[in-house]
C-alpha positions in Angstrom: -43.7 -67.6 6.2 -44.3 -64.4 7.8 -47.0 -61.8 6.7 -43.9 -59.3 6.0 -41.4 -61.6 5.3 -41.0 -59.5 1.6 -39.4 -56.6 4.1 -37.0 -58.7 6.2 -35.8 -59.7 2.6 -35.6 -55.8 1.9 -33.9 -54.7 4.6 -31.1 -58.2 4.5 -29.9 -57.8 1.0 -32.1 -54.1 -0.5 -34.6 -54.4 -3.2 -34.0 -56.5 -6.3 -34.6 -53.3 -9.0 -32.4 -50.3 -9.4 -32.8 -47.4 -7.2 -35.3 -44.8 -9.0 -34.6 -41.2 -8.5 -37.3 -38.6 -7.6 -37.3 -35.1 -6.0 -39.0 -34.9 -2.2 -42.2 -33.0 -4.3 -42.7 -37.0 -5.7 -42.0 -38.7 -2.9 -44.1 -36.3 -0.4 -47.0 -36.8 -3.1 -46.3 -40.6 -2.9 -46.7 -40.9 0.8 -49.8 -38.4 0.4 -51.7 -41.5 -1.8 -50.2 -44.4 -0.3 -51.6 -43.0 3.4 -54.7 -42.3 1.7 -54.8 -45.4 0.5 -54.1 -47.5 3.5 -57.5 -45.2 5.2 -55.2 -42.8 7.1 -57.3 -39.3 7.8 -56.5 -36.9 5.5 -54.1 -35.1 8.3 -52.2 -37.9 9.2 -51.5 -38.6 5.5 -50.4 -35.3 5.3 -48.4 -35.8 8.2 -46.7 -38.2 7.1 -45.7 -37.3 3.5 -44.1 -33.9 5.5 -41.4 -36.4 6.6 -40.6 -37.2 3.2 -36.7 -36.2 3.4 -36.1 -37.4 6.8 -37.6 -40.8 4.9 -35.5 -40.8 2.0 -32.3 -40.7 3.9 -32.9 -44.2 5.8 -34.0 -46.7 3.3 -35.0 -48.9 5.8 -37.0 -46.7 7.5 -39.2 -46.0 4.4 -39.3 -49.7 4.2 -40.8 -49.7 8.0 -43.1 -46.8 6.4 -44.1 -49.0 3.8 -45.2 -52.0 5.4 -46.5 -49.9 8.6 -48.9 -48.9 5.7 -49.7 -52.9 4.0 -52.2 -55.0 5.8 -55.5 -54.6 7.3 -55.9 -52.0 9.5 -58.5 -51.4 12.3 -60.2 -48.9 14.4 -58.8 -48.6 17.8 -61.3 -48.1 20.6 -61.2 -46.7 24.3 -63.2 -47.4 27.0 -62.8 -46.8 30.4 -62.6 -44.2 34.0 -59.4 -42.0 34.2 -58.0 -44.6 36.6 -58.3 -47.6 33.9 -58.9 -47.3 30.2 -59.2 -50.6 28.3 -57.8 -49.9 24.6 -59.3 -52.6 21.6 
């Protein structure tokens, strides 16, 4: 079974609980914690919960969102000249 095999369920048949209703002020303030949460900077978190609406109209690109955001997460790290940069 694959790590996100919970969101190729989603996205085949939708979620298995009633649709909730919340204005873009709740959902922007959702993305702000759930970015915080996964260890985004502050910015990006606040990046990303400015795309709040253009989220909410493709529920399976919030989906995407949401498991973009599950899982361990690690530091990437360049090294390198300007001809060859080696990205880790």
């Amino acid at each position: 079974m694959s790590k996100h095999s919970w969101f190729n369920a989603f996205v085949a048949k939708g979620p298995d609980y009633p649709a909730i209703r919340q204005s873009s002020a709740e959902l922007q303030a959702l993305l702000l914690k759930a970015g915080l949460g996964a260890g985004l900077p502050l910015g990006h978190a606040q990046d990303l919960s400015a795309l709040a609406k253009f989220l909410a109209s493709d529920p399976q690109l919030l989906a995407m969102v949401a498991a973009a955001l599950d899982g361990p997460h690690h530091r990437a790290s360049l090294e390198g000249t300007d001809e060859h940069i080696v990205v880790e």
